[in-house]
C-alpha positions in Angstrom: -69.7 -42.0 -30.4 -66.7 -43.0 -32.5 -64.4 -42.8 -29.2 -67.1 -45.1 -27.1 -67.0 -47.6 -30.5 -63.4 -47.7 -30.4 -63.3 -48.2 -26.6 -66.3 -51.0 -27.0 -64.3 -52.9 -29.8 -60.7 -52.9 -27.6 -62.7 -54.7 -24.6 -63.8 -57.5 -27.0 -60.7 -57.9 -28.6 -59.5 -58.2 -25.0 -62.2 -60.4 -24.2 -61.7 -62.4 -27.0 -57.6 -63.2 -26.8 -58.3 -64.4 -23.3 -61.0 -66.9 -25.0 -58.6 -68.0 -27.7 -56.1 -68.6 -25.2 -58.6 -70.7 -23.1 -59.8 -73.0 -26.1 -56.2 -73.5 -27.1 -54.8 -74.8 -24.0 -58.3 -77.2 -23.9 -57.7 -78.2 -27.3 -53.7 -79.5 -26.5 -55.0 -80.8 -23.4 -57.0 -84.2 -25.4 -56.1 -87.3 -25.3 -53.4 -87.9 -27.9 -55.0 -91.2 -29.1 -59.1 -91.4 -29.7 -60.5 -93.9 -26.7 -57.1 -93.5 -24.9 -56.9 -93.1 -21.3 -55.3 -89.0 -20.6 -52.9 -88.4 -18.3 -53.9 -87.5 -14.4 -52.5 -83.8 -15.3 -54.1 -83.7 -19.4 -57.9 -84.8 -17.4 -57.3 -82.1 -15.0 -56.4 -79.1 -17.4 -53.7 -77.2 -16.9 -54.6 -73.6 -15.2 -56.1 -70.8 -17.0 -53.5 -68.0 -17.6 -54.6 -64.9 -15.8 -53.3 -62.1 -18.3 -51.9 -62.2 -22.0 -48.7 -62.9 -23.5 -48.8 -59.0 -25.0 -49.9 -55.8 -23.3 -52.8 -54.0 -25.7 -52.6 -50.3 -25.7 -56.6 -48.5 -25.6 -57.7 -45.0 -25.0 -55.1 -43.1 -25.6 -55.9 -39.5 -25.0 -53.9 -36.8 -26.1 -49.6 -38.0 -27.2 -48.9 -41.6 -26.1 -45.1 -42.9 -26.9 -44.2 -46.5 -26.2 -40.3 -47.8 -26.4 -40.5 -51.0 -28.2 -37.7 -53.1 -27.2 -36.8 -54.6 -30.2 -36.8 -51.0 -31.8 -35.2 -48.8 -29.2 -36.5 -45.7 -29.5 -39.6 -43.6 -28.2 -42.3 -43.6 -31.3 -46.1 -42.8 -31.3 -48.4 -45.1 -29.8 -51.0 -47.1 -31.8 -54.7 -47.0 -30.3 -55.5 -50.5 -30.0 -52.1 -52.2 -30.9 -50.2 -55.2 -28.9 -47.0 -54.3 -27.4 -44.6 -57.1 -25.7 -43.4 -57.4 -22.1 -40.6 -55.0 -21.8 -42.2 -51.9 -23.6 -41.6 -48.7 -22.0 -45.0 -46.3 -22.7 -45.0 -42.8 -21.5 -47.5 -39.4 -22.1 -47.7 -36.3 -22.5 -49.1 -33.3 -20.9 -53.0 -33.7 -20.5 -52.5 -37.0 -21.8 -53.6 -40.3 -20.7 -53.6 -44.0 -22.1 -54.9 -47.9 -20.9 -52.8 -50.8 -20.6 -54.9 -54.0 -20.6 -53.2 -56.8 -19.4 -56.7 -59.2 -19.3 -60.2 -58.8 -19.9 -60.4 -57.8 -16.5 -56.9 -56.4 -15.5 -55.7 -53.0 -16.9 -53.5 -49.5 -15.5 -54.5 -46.2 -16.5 -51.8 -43.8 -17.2 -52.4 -40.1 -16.3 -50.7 -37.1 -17.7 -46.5 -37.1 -17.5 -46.3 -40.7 -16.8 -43.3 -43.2 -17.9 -44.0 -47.4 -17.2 -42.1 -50.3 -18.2 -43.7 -53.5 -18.5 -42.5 -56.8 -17.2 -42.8 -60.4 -16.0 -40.6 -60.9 -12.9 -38.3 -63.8 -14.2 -39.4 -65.5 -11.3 -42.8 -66.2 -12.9 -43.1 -65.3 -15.8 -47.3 -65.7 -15.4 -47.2 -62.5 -13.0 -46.9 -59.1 -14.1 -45.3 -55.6 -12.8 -45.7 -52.1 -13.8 -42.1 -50.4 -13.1 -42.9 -46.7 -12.4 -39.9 -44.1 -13.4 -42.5 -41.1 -13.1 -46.0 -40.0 -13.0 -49.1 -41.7 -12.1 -51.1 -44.9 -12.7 -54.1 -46.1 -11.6 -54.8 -50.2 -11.3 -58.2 -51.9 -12.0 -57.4 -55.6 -11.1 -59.8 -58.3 -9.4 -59.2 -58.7 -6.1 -59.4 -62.4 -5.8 -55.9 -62.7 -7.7 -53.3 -65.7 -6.4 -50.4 -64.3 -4.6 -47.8 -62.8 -6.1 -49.9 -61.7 -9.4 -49.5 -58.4 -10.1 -47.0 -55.8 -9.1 -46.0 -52.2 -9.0 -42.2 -51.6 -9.0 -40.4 -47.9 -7.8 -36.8 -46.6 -7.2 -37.4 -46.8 -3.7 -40.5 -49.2 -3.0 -42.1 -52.9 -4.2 -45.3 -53.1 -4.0 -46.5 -56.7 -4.2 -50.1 -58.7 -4.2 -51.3 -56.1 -5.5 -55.7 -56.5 -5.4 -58.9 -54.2 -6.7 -58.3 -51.0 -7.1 -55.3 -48.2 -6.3 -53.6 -45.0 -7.2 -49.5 -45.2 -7.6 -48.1 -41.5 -8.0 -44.1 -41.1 -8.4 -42.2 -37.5 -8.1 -39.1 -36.6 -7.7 -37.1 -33.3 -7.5 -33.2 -32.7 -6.7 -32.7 -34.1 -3.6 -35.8 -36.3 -2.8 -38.4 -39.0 -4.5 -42.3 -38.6 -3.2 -43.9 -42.0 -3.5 -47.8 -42.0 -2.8 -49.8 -45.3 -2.4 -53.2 -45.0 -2.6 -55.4 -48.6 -2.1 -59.2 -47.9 -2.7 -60.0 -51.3 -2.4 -58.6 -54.2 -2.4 -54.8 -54.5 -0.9 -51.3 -54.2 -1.1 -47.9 -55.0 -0.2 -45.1 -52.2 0.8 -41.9 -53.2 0.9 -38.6 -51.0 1.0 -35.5 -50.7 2.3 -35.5 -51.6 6.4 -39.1 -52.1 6.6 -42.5 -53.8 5.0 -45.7 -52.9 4.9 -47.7 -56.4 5.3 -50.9 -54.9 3.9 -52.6 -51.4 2.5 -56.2 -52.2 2.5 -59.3 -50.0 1.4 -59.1 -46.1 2.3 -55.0 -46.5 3.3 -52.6 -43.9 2.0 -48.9 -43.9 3.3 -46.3 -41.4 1.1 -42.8 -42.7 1.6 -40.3 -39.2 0.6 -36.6 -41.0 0.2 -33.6 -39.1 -0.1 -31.5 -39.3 -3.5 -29.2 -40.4 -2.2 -31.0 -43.0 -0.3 -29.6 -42.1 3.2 -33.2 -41.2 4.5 -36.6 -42.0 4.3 -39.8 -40.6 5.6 -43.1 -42.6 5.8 -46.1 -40.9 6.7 -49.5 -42.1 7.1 -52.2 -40.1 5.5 -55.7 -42.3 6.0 -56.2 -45.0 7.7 -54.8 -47.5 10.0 -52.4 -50.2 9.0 -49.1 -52.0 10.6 -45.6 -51.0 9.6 -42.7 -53.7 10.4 -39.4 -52.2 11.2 -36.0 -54.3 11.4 -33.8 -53.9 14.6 -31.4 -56.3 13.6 -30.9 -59.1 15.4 -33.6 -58.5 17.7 -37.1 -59.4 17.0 -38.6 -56.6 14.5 -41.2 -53.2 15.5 -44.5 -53.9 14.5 -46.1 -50.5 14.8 -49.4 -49.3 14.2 -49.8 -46.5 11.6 -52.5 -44.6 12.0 -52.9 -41.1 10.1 -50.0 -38.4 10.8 -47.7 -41.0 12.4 -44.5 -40.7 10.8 -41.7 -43.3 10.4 -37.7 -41.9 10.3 -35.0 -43.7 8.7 -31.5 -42.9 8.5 -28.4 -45.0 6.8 -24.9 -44.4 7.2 -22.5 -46.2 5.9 -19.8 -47.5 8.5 -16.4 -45.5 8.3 -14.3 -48.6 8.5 -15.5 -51.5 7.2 -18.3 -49.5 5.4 -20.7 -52.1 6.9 -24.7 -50.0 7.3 -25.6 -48.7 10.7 -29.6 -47.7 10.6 -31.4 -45.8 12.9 -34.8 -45.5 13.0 -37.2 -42.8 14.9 -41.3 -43.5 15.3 -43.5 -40.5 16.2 -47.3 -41.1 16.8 -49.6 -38.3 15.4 -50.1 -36.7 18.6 -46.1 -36.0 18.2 -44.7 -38.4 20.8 -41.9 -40.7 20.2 -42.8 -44.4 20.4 -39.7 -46.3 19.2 -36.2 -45.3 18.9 -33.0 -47.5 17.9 -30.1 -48.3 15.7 -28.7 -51.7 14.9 -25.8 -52.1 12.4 -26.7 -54.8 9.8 -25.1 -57.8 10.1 -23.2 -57.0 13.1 -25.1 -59.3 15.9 -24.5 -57.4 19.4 -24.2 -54.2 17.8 -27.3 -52.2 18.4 -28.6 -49.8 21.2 -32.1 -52.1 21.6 -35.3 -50.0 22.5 -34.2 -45.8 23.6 -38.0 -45.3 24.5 -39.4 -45.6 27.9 -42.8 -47.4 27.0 -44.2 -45.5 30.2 -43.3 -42.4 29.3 -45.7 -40.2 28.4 -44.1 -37.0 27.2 -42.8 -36.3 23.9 -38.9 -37.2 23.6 -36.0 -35.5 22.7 -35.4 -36.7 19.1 -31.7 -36.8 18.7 -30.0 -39.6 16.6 -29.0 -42.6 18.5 -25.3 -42.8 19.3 -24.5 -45.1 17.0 -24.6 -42.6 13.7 -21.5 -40.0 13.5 -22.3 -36.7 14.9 -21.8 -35.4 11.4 -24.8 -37.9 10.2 -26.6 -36.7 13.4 -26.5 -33.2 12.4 -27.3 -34.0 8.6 -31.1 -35.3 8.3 -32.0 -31.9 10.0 -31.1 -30.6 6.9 -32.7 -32.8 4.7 -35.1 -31.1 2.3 -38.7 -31.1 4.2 -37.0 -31.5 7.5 -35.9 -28.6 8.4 -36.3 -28.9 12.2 -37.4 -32.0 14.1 -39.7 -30.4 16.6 -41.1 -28.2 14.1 -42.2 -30.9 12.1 -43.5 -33.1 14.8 -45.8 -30.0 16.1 -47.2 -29.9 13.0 -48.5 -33.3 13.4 -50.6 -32.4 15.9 
C-alpha cells in the first residue's frame, strides 16, 4: 500500500508541474496594460510545452544511481526527486526505476541499465534518452509533433519516436547488439549507410555492429517494414524487410586517400540474394551499380564486390556471428 501511495503521489506531482507550467505561461501571456489591445502572438498563446524543464525520478526498485552533472559522481537515487537534463541514471541487478518526462511521457529502466538525459541543442523542447547499456522501455503518446522524443545509441538514432517500445543495448568484445522493439506507435532507424523510415506496431529489427564499426548486420525479426540503403550517387535501395531478411554492410577505408568504399549484401528470408553493390562515398562514377540479376531466381554466390580489398573480402567471414555466409543464410530458411 505504501509503494502504490508513493507511486499515486509521483503522478500528481507530475500532473501538477505540467499544470503550473500551463497557468504560468497563460498568466505572462495578458495584456500588459488593463483594456489594452494584446499582441496577434500574446491573444493566440504561445504553445503548451510538452515535457518539463527537469526529469523526476519514481519507482525505483531495488539500487538506482544518477550522475548529477553539476556533481560528477555516481550517488544513490532519490524516489521522487527532480534531476536536470544531462543526468546520467543507471541500476542495478534486479533493479529498475521511472523517468517521467510529462504527465503522460516516461522510460522505464530495467535491470543493468545506464541513460543519459538530454535536449538535442537543436530544440531544446524535444528530448532523447542516450542509451550506453541495458534496457528501457518508452510510454509516450503517440500523437507527439515530429521530432519529439528520441532514443540515441553508439551505432543507431532513433527519431519520432510514438506510443509504446522496447530499446535493449549489449555489447561484448567485438560486437554491439541493438534491438528495437515498437509495440505501438512508431519509429525512426537511422545509422550509418541506411534509415529506417518507420518501425510501426509488432516490428522488431536487431542491428549487431562491429566494434570497430567496419560491419553491420540488420535483421528483421517481426514484421514487415522498408529499409533505405545508399548506393551513392545512384538513386538509393528501398527494400522490403520482412522477418529473417538480413541486411550486410561492410566499410573499408580506402588505402590511398583513405576515402570509404561500402558494400552492401541483401538476402530475403528464403536465403536469396536480392541486392548487391558497392559505391565509394563521395567518389561519383565509382561504384559497381546493381550485381543482382532481378530475374534470377537462385540464391547467389555471396562474395564481396570487387571494389573492397581481398583482405577485407576475406575478413567479415570472420566476424563474430558470421562464421560462414552460406551457413548463415541456410539458417534463414
Amino acid at each position: 500500500m505504501m509503494e502504490q501511495a508513493g507511486v499515486f503521489r509521483a503522478s500528481v506531482c507530475a500532473v501538477a508541474a505540467v499544470c503550473m507550467t500551463v497557468v504560468r505561461a497563460q498568466d505572462e501571456a495578458q495584456p500588459a496594460e488593463a483594456g489594452g489591445q494584446a499582441p496577434a502572438a500574446e491573444q493566440q498563446g504561445a504553445p503548451a510545452k510538452i515535457f518539463m524543464p527537469l526529469v523526476r525520478l519514481v519507482q525505483i526498485r531495488g539500487v538506482c544511481e544518477v550522475n548529477n552533472p553539476d556533481a560528477g559522481v555516481f550517488v544513490p537515487a532519490v524516489e521522487n526527486k527532480v534531476y536536470p537534463l544531462g543526468s546520467q541514471f543507471r541500476t542495478g541487478p534486479n533493479s529498475s526505476a521511472m523517468l517521467v518526462f510529462s504527465a503522460q511521457e516516461s522510460v522505464q529502466l530495467l535491470a543493468q541499465t545506464e541513460v543519459t538525459v538530454a535536449a538535442p541543442a537543436a530544440n531544446a523542447d524535444s528530448r532523447m534518452v542516450r542509451l550506453a547499456a541495458g534496457t528501457i522501455k518508452t510510454s509516450l503518446r503517440e500523437n507527439l509533433p515530429e521530432g519529439s522524443f528520441g532514443v540515441c545509441t553508439p551505432n543507431a538514432a532513433c527519431k519520432n519516436i510514438e506510443g509504446r517500445g522496447e530499446y535493449s543495448l549489449s555489447a561484448d568484445a567485438t560486437t554491439e547488439t541493438l534491438q528495437i522493439a515498437t509495440i505501438t506507435g512508431a519509429a525512426r532507424i537511422e545509422g550509418a549507410h541506411y534509415h529506417i523510415p518507420a518501425l510501426r506496431a509488432a516490428n522488431t529489427v536487431t542491428i549487431v555492429t562491429s566494434q570497430d564499426r567496419a560491419f553491420s548486420r540488420l535483421t528483421s525479426v517481426s514484421g514487415d517494414f522498408a529499409i533505405i540503403l545508399n548506393k551513392g550517387e545512384e538513386d538509393p535501395v528501398n527494400f522490403g524487410m520482412s522477418p529473417k531478411a538480413v541486411v550486410k554492410i561492410w566499410r573499408e577505408n580506402a588505402p590511398v586517400g583513405g576515402r570509404p568504399v561500402i558494400a552492401v549484401l541483401v538476402v530475403s528470408p528464403t536465403g536469396i540474394a536480392k541486392h548487391r553493390f558497392a559505391y565509394a562515398e563521395g567518389r561519383a562514377g565509382v561504384a559497381t551499380g546493381e550485381l543482382i540479376d532481378p530475374a534470377a531466381t537462385a540464391k547467389e554466390d555471396e562474395d564481396l564486390p570487387v571494389l573492397l580489398s581481398k583482405d577485407a573480402a576475406d575478413a567479415p567471414k570472420n566476424e563474430v556471428g558470421n562464421d560462414t555466409e552460406k551457413t548463415e543464410t541456410n539458417d534463414d530458411q
